[in-house]
C-alpha positions as a printed Julia matrix, in Angstrom:
85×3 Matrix{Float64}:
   0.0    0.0     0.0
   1.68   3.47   -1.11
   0.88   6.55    1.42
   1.63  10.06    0.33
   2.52  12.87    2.47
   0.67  16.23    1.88
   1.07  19.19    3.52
  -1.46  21.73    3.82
  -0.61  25.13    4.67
  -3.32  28.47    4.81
  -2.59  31.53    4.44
  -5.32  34.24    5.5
  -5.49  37.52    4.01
  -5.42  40.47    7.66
  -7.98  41.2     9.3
  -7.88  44.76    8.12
  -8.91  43.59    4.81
 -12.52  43.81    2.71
 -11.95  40.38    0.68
 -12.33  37.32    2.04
 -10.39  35.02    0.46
  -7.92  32.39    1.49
  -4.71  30.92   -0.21
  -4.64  27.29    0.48
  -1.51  25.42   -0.69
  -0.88  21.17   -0.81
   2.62  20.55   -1.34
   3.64  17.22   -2.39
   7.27  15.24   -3.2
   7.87  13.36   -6.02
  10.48  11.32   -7.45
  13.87  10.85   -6.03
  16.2   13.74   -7.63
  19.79  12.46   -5.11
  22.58  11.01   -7.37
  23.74   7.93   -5.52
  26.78   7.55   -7.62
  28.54  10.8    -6.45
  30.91   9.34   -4.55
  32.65   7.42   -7.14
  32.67  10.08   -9.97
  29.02   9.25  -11.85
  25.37   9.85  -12.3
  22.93   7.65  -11.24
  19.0    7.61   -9.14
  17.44   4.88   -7.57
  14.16   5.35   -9.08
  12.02   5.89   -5.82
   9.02   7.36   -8.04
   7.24   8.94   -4.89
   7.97  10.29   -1.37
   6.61   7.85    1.79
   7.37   8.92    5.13
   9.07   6.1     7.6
   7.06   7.67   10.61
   4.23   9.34   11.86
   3.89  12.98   11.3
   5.94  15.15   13.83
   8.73  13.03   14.38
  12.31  12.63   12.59
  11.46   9.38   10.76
   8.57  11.95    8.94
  11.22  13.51    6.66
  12.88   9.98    5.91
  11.74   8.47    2.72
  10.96   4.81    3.59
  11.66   3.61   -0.29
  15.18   4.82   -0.38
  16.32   6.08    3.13
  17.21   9.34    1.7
  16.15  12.76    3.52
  12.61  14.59    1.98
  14.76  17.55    0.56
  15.71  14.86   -2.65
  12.49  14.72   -3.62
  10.95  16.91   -6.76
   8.51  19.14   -4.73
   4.95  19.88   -6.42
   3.14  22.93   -5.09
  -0.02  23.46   -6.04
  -2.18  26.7    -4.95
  -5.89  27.83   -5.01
  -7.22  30.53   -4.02
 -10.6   30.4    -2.22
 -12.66  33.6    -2.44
């Protein structure tokens, strides 16, 4: 079974303002972008295809991706916005 991580983050206009709408914004990761062959002078991915956290949410194992081991930051992030009026 593949879970996905998405974050959901709103963003409210001030208080001081006549429109009321609201940003909201669902990031997700992707495929693995980290070349594992670095080290030894070459070019080559694992092919993890999709971020999967190795914990729960709020812990360190969160940002761990559970297919490959390797930290969140190596994974193509997708941000997607809409605006709510």
């Amino acid at each position: 079974m593949r879970t996905r991580q998405v974050v959901v983050r709103r963003e409210e206009p001030p208080r001081s303002s006549t429109n009321s709408s609201m940003t909201i914004t669902s990031v997700r990761y992707g495929e693995c972008q980290k070349n594992h062959a670095a080290g030894v002078g070459g070019y080559a991915v694992d092919g993890c295809r999709e971020f999967m956290a190795s914990g729960e949410e709020g812990t360190a194992a969160a940002l761990t991706c559970a297919a490959c081991g390797c930290y969140r930051n190596f994974h193509r992030r997708e941000v997607e916005a809409e605006v709510v009026l």
